[in-house]
C-alpha positions in Angstrom: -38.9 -82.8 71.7 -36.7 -83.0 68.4 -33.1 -83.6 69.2 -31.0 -80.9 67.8 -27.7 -82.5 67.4 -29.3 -85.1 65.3 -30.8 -83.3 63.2 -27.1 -81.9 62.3 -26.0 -84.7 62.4 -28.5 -85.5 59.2 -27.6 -82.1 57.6 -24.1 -83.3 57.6 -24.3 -87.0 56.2 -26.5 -85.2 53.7 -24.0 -83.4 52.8 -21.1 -85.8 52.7 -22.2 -87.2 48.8 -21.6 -83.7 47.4 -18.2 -83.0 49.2 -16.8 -85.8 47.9 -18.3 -85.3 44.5 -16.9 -82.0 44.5 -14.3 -81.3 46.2 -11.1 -80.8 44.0 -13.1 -79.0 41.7 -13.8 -75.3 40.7 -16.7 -73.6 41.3 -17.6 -69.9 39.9 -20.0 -67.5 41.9 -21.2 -64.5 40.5 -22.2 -62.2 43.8 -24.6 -58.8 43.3 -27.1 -57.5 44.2 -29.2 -57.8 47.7 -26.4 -59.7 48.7 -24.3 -57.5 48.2 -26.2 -54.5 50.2 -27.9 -56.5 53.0 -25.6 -57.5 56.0 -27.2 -60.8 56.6 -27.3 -62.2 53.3 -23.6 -60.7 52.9 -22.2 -62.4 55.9 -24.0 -65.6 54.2 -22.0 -65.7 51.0 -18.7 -65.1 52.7 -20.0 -68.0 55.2 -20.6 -70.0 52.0 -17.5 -69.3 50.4 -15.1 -70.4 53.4 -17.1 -73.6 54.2 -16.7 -74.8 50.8 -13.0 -73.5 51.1 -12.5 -75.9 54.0 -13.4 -78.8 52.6 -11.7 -78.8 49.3 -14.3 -77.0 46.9 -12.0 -74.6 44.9 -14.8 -71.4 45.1 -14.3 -68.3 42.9 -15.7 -64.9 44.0 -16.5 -62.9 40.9 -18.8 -59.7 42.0 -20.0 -56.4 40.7 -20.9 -53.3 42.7 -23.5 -51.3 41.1 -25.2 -49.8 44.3 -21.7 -48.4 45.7 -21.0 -47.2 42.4 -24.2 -45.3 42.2 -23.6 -43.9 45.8 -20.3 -42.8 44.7 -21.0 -41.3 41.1 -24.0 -39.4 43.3 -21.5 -38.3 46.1 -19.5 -36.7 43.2 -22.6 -35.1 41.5 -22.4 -37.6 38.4 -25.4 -38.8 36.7 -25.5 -42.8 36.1 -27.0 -43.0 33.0 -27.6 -46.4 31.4 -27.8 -47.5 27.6 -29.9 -50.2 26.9 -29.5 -51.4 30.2 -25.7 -51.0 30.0 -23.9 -48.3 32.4 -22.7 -45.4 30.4 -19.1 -45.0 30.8 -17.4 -41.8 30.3 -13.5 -41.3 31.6 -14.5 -39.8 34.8 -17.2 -42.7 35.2 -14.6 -45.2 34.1 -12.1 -44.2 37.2 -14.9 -44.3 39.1 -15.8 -48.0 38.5 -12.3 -49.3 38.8 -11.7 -47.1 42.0 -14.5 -48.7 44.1 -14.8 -52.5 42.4 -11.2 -53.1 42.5 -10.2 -50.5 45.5 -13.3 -51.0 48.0 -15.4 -53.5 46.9 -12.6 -55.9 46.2 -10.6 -55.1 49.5 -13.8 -55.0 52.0 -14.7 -58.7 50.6 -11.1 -59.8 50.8 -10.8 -58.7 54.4 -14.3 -59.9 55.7 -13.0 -63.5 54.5 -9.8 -62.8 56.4 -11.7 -61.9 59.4 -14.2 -64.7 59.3 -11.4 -67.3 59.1 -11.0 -68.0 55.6 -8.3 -67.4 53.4 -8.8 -64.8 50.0 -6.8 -62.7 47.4 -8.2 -60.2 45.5 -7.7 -59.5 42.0 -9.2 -57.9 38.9 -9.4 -58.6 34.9 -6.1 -55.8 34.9 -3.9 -58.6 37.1 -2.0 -61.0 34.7 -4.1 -59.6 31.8 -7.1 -62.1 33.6 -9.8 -60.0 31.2 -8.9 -59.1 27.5 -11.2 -56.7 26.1 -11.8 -54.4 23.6 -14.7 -51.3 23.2 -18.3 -53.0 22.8 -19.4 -52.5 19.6 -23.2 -54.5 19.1 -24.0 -52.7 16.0 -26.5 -50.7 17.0 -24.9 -47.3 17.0 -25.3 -46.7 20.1 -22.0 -45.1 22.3 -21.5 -47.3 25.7 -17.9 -45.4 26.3 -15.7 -47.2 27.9 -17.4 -50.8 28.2 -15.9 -53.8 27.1 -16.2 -57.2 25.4 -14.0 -59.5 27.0 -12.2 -61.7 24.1 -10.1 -63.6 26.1 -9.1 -65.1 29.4 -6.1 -65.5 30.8 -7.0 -67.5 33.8 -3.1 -68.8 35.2 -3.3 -65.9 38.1 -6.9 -67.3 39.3 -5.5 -70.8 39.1 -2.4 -69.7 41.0 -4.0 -68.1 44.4 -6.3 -71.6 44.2 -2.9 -73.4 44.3 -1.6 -71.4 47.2 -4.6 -72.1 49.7 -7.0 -68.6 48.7 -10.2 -67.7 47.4 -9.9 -65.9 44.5 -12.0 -62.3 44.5 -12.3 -60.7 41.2 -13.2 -57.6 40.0 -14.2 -57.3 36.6 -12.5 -54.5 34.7 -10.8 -55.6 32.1 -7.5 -54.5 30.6 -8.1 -52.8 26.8 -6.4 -54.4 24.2 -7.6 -51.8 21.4 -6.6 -48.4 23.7 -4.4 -47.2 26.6 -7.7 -47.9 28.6 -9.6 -50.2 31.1 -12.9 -51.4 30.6 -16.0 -52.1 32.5 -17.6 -55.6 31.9 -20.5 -57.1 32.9 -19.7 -59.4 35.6 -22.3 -62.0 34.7 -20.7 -62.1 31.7 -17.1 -62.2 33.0 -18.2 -65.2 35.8 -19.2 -67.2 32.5 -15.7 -66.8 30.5 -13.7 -66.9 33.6 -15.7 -70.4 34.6 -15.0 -71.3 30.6 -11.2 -70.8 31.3 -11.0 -72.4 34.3 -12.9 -75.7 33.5 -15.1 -75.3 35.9 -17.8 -77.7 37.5 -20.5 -75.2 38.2 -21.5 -71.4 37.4 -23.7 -69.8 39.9 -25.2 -66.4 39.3 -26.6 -65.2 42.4 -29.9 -62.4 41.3 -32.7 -61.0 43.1 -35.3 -63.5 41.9 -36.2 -66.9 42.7 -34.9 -68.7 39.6 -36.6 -68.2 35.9 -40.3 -67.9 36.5 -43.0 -69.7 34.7 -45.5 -66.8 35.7 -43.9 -63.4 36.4 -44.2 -62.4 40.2 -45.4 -65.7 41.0 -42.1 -67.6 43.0 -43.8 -71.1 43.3 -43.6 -71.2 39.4 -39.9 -71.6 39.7 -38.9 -73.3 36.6 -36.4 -76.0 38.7 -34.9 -77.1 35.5 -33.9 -75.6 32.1 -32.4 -77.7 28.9 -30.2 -75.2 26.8 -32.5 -76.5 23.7 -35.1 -75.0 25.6 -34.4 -71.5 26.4 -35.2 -70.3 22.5 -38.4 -71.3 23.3 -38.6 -69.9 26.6 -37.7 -66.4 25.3 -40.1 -66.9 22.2 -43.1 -67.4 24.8 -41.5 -64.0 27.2 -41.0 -66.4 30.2 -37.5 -65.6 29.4 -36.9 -61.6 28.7 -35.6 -58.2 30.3 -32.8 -58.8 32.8 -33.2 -62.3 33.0 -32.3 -63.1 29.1 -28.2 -62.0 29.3 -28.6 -64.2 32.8 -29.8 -67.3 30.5 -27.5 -66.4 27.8 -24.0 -66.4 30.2 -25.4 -70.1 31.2 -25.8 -71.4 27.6 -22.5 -69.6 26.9 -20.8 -71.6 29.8 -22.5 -74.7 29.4 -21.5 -74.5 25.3 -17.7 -74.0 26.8 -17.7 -77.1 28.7 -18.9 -76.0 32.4 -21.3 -78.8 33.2 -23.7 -77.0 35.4 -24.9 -73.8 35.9 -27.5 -71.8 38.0 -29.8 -68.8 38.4 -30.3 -68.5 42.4 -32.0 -66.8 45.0 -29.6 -64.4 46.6 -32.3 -63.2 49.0 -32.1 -66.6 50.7 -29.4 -66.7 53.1 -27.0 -69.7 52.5 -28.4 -70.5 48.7 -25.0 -71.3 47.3 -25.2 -74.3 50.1 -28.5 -75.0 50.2 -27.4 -75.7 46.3 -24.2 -77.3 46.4 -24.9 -79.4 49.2 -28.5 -80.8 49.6 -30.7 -82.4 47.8 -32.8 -79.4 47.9 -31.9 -76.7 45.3 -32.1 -73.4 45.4 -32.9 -71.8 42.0 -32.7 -72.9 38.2 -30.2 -75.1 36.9 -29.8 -74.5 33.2 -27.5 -77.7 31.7 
């Protein structure tokens, strides 16, 4: 009969080399997705985030919230309509966005942390001018409205709420620099510069796939580990492409600006952000 308690036991002395590698240090998580919709997995990452609160790891919440957009923009009788796989932003769209990812979104994570024990703030690129953007322009004529290109980082509010004891939450709309406006950004995106500004030890992007994929739709050809002088190649070969390539990109863009480790993981799999930071095991694709 397996004994329980010592098998915790090994979890935790397991676990003890990565605490004390990491603690001190700053960690960014990008949360979407399933997580984000599925109660389970939800209670997981705020699980995750308070754990590695308590012993020392300074975690960074930065999250989207596409599917309670949608439900909103369709509760109002607004089309979502997306531009090369960019949302579409009109005005009213635009008030939409920054009503429910810095209003509800924000708050509900904020206050589920409260609840569970941990301690959070929550905040958005508009607080301390955290984001800097201005319109997105990629040159290819197309009209995105009001989405932005974040062009700088102010990151002393975030490093602030980590000094007083919290777990930063942020919202990523940014504050315009080139209009009276505010801007929707793409949060993979934003986790990457904000993890940039910071200095951060680790960006983890948290996706409905396994990891990067040798074999499209086949999850035991999880590419464990990716070289940034690989990834051209990867793309070349369409191992790399559709969703997954601005994924890839944000981690070459991190690790260029210094963050030493970053990750594609499985935020199906309840616990991943631990099962990554604190075991041997892995949990998706690290890209360094």
């Amino acid at each position: 009969m397996p004994n329980n308690n010592f098998e915790r036991a090994k979890v935790l002395v397991e676990a003890l080399p990565y605490i004390q590698k990491f603690t001190g240090k700053v960690v960014v998580i990008k949360y979407g997705g399933n997580a984000m919709i599925s109660p389970e997995l939800f209670d997981a990452v705020i699980e995750d985030m308070i754990l590695l609160q308590l012993v020392g790891i300074h975690a960074v919440l930065v999250h989207g919230g596409g599917p309670e957009i949608n439900e909103m923009l369709d509760r109002l009788g607004i089309e979502s309509k997306f531009v090369n796989g960019l949302r579409y932003t009109d005005e009213e769209t635009m008030a939409v966005v920054q009503g429910i990812l810095c209003g509800k979104v924000n708050k509900d994570l904020v206050s589920t942390i409260v609840r569970k024990g941990g301690s959070a703030i929550g905040l958005c690129g508009l607080d301390g001018k955290l984001f800097e953007a201005k319109r997105m322009d990629k040159g290819d004529k197309e009209d995105y409205g009001y989405v932005g290109d974040i062009i700088k980082v102010n990151p002393e509010v975030v490093l602030q709420s980590i000094d007083d004891g919290h777990i930063p939450v942020v919202a990523t709309v940014a504050y315009g620099v080139d209009a009276d406006t505010s801007y929707n950004v793409n949060a993979d995106t934003a986790a990457a510069q904000l993890a940039i500004a910071l200095g951060a030890e680790k960006l983890i992007l948290l996706t409905n796939t396994r990891g990067v994929l040798r074999e499209k739709g086949l999850e035991d050809s999880l590419i464990k580990v990716i070289k940034t002088d690989e990834i051209q190649g990867l793309m070349d070969k369409k191992i790399v492409d559709n969703g997954m390539i601005p994924k890839v990109e944000c981690c070459a863009d991190a690790i260029a600006g210094g963050v030493k480790r970053t990750h594609i993981l499985d935020g199906r799999i309840p616990h991943s952000i631990l099962i990554e930071m604190l075991t041997d095991e892995g949990a998706g694709t690290m890209i360094y």
